[in-house]
C-alpha positions as CSV (number, residue, x, y, z in Angstrom):
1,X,31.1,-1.8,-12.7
2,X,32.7,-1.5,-16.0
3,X,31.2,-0.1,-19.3
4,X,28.9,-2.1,-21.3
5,X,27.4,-4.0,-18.7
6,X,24.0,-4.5,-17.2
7,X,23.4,-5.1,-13.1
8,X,19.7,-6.3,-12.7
9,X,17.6,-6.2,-9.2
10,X,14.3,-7.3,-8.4
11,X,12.4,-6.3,-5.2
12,X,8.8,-6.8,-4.3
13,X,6.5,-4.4,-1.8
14,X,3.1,-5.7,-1.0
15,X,-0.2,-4.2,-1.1
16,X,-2.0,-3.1,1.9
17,X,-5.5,-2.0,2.7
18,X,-6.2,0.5,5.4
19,X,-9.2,0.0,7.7
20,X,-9.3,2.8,9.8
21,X,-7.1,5.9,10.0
22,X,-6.7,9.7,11.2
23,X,-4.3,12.0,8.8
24,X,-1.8,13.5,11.0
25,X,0.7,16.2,9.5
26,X,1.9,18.6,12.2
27,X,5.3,17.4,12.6
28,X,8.3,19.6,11.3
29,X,10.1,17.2,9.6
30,X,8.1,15.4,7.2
31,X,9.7,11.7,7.9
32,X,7.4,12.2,10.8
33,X,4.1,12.9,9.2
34,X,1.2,10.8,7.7
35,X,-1.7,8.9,9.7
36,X,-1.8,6.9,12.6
37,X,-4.5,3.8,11.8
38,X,-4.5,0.1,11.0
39,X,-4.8,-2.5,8.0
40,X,-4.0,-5.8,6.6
41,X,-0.7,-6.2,4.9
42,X,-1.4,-8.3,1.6
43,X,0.5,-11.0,-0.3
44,X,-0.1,-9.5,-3.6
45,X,1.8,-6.2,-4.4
46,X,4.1,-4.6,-7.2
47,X,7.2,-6.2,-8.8
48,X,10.2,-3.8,-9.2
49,X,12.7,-5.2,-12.0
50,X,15.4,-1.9,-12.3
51,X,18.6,-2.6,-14.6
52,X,21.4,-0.3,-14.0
53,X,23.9,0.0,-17.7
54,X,26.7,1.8,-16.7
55,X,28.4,4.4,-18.9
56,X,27.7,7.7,-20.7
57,X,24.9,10.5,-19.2
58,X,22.7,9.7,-16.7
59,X,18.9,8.9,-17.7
60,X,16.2,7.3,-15.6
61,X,13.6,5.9,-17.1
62,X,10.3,4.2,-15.7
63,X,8.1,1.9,-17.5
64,X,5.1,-0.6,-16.3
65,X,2.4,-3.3,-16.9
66,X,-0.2,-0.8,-16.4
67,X,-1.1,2.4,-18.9
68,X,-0.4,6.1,-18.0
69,X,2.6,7.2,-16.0
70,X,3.5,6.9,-12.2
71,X,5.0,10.0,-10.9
72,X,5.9,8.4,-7.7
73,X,7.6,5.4,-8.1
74,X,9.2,7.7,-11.1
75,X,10.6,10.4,-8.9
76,X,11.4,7.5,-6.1
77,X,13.9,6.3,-8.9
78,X,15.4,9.7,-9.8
79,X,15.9,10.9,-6.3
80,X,18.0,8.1,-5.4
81,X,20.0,7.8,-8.8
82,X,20.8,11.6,-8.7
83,X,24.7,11.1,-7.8
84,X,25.0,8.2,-10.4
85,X,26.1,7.9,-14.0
86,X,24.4,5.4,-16.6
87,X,20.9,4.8,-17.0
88,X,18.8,3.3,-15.3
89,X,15.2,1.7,-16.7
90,X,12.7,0.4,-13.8
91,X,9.7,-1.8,-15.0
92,X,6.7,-2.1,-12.6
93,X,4.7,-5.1,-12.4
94,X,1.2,-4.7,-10.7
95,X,-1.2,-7.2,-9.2
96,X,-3.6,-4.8,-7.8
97,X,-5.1,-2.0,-9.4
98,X,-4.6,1.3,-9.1
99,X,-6.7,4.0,-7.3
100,X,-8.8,1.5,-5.2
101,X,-7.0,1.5,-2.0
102,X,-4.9,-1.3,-2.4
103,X,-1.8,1.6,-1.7
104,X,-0.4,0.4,-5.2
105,X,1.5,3.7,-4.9
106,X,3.0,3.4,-1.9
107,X,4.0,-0.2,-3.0
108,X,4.9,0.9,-5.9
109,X,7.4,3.7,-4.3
110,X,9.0,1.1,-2.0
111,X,9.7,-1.5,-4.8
112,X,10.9,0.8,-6.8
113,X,13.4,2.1,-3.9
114,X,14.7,-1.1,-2.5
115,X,15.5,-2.1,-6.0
116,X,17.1,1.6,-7.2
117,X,18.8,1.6,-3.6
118,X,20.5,-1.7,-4.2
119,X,22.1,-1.3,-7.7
120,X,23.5,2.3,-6.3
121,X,24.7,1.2,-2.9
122,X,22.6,3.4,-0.9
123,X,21.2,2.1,2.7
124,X,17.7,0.7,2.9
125,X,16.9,3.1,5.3
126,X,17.1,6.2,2.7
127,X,15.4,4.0,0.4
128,X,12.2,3.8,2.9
129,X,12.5,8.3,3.7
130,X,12.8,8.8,-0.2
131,X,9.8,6.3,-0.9
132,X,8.0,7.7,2.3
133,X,8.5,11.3,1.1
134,X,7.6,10.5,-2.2
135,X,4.5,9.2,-1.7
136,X,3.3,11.6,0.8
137,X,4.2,15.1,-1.4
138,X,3.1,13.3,-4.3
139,X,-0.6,12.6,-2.6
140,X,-0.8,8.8,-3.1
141,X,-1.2,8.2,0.6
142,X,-0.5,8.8,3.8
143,X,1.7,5.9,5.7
144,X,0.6,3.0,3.0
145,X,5.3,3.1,2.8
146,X,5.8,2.7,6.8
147,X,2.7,0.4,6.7
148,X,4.3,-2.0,4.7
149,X,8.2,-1.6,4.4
150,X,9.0,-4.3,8.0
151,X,6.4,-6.3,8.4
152,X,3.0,-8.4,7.5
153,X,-0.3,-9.6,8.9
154,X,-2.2,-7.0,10.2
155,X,-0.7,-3.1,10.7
156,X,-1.1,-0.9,13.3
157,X,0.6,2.8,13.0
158,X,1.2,3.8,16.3
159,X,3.2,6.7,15.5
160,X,2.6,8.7,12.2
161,X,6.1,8.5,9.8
162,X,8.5,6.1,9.5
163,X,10.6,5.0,11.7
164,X,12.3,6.6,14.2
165,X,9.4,9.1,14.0
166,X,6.7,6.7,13.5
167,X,6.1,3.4,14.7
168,X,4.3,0.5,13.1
169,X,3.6,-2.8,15.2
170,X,2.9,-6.2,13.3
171,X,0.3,-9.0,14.3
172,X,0.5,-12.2,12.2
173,X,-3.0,-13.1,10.7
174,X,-3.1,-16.6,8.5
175,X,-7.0,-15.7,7.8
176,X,-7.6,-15.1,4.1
177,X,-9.4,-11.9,3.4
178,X,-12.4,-11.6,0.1
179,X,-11.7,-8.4,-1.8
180,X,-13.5,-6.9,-4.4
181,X,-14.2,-3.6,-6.5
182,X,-17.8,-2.3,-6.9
183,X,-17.3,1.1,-8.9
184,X,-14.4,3.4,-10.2
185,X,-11.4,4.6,-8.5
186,X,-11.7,7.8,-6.3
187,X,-9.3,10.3,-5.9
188,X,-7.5,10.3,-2.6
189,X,-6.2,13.5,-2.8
190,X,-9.4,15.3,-3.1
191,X,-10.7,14.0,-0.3
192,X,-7.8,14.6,1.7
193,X,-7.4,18.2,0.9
194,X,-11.0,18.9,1.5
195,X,-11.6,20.2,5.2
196,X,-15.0,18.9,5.2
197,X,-13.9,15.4,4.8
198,X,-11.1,15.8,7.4
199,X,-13.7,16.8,9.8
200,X,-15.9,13.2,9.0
201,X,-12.6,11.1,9.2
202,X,-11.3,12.9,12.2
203,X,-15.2,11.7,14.0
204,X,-15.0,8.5,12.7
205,X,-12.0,7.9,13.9
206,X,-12.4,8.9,17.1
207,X,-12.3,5.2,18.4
208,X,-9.1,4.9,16.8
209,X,-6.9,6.0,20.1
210,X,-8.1,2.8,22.0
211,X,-7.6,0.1,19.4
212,X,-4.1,1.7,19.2
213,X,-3.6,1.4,22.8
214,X,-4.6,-2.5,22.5
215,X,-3.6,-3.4,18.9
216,X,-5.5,-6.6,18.4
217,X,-6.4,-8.1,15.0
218,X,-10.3,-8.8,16.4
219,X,-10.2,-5.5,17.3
220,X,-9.1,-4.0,14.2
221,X,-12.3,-5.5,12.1
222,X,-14.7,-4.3,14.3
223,X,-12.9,-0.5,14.2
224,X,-12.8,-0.7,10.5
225,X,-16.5,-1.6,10.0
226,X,-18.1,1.3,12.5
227,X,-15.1,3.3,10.5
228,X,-16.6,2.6,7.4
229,X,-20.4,3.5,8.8
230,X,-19.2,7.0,10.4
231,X,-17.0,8.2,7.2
232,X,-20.1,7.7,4.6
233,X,-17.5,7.3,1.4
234,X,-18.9,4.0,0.2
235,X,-21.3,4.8,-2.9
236,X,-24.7,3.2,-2.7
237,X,-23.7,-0.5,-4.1
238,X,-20.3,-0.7,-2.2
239,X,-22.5,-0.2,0.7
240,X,-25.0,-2.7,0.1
241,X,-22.7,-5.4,-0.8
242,X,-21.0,-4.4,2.5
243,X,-24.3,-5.0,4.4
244,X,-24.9,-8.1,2.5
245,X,-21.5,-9.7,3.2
246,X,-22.7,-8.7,6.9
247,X,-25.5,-10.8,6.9
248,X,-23.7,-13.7,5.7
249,X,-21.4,-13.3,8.6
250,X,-18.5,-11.9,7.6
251,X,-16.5,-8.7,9.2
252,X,-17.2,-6.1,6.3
253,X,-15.6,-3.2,5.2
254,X,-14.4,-0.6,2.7
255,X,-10.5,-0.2,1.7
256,X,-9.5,3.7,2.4
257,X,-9.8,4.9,-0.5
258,X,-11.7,3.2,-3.3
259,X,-14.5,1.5,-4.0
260,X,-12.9,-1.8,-2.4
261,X,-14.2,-3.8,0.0
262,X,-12.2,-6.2,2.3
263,X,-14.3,-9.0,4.0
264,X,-13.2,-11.6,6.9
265,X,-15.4,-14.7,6.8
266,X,-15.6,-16.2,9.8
267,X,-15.7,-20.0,9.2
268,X,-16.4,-22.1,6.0
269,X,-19.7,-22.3,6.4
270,X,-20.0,-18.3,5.6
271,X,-17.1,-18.1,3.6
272,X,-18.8,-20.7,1.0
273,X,-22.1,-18.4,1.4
274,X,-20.5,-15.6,0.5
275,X,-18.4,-16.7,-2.6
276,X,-21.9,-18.1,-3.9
277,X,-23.7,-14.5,-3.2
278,X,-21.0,-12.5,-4.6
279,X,-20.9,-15.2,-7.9
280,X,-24.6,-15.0,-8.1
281,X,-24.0,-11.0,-7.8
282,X,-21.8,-10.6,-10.3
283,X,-19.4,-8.7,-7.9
284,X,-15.5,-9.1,-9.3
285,X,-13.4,-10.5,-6.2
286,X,-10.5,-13.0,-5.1
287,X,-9.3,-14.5,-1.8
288,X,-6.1,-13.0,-1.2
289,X,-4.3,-14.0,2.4
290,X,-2.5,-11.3,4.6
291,X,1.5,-11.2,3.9
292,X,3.9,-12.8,5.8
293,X,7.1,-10.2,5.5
294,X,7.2,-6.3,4.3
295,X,8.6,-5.2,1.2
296,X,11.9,-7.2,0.0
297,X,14.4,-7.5,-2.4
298,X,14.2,-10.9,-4.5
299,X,17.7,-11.2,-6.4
300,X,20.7,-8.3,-6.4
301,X,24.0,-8.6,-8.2
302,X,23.0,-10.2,-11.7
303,X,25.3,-9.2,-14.3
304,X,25.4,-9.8,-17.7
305,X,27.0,-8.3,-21.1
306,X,24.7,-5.9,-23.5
307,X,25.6,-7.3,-26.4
């Protein structure tokens, strides 16, 4: 690329919410580590635009829609622009928030990589271990990159890590999914370095073997709701717009972490119920429907002069 011009990529990760899951980080080589679980692949996510200039030292810089900065996606970029001259400038563009277990970071991370890795020439599979590492050491989750990097619908991680060490199988799902926040963020990595809450997650989980064995979407709502009962994160009004979304019908539970929920009407009949309860309640959600692809690049090798 010669001085004075500007190469521009775009890539897109989607946002995910986990159902049910069980940490698990024994493996020597870190690639390998992370949770074994399920979720539902969403069609909203982050929006990676990076621009590479070529030409004197090399600076990275990271901006995005959102306030406050993102270590993740920020070392993501720097790791795989290390051997590179130029500068390089990612912006972030969010449709979820952040801290409510949508795994914005993780989408965030793998945005940011397939977009980085494409201006640089480097393979999509470094991409996925850089974003995977990143997200993990950096505590914004723990497989929320090999949930979503191959695939949509609904998620089931077989094998903690990405692949070849983990394995993640996809099951398409066209049913739309109700989402909503009742509360503040929670930090993740508090809970995850605290032994007592290992020891609730490891027992609620302990279902989480069989649905695994037999991945099956119907299956995978009605692990994530006695998931949800067992761990006991859901403050008092998560949990009893939970049980009211129950009683209207639908498959109800919380998004690991935050103070999300996820709900599956089962027909029209409920889902019109429900959207008139939650109005009624005042609760903040949307209809969002499961993705049909993983994370993606949308346009490489636009060029243009600086000026």
């Amino acid at each position: 690329m010669s001085a004075g011009r500007i190469v521009e990529v775009r890539a897109f990760a989607p946002a995910h919410v986990t159902g049910v899951f069980r940490p698990s980080m024994a493996a020597r080589d870190p690639r390998g580590r992370g949770s074994i679980g399920a979720g539902v692949v969403l069609e909203l996510g982050v929006f990676a635009r990076a621009r590479l200039a070529a030409g004197g030292a090399r600076r990275v810089q990271l901006s995005s829609d959102l306030p406050g900065p993102l270590p993740i996606s920020e070392e993501v970029a720097r790791r795989l622009f290390s051997r590179h001259a130029g500068s390089l400038s990612v912006h972030l563009t969010h449709q979820v928030p952040i801290g409510q277990g949508f795994g914005s970071s993780a989408a965030g991370a793998a945005a940011t990589a397939l977009a980085t890795a494409a201006l640089v020439g480097r393979p999509s599979s470094e991409a996925l271990a850089v974003a995977h590492l990143a997200d993990l050491f950096g505590e914004g989750g723990l497989g929320g990159v090999a949930s979503i990097y191959k695939g949509g619908g609904i998620e089931f991680r077989l094998r903690p890590g990405i692949p070849p060490w983990g394995r993640v199988v996809h099951r398409a799902s066209d049913d739309p999914l109700i989402v909503g926040i009742v509360g503040g963020p929670i930090p993740s990595p508090a809970i995850l370095r605290s032994p007592r809450w290992r020891e609730r997650i490891d027992r609620a989980s302990r279902d989480l073997p069989e649905l695994l064995r037999r991945p099956d979407p119907e299956r995978f709502f009605d692990s994530s709701e006695r998931f949800t009962d067992r761990v006991g994160l859901a403050s008092d009004p998560l949990r009893r717009v939970i049980r009211a979304l129950r009683r209207r019908g639908a498959h109800a539970a919380q998004a690991m972490f935050g103070r999300c929920f996820f709900a599956r009407p089962p027909d029209r009949r409920s889902h019109d119920a429900i959207v008139r309860w939650l109005t009624v309640a005042r609760v903040p959600a949307i209809e969002v429907r499961p993705a049909r692809s993983g994370a993606r690049l949308l346009a490489a090798g636009a060029s243009h002069p600086t000026g």
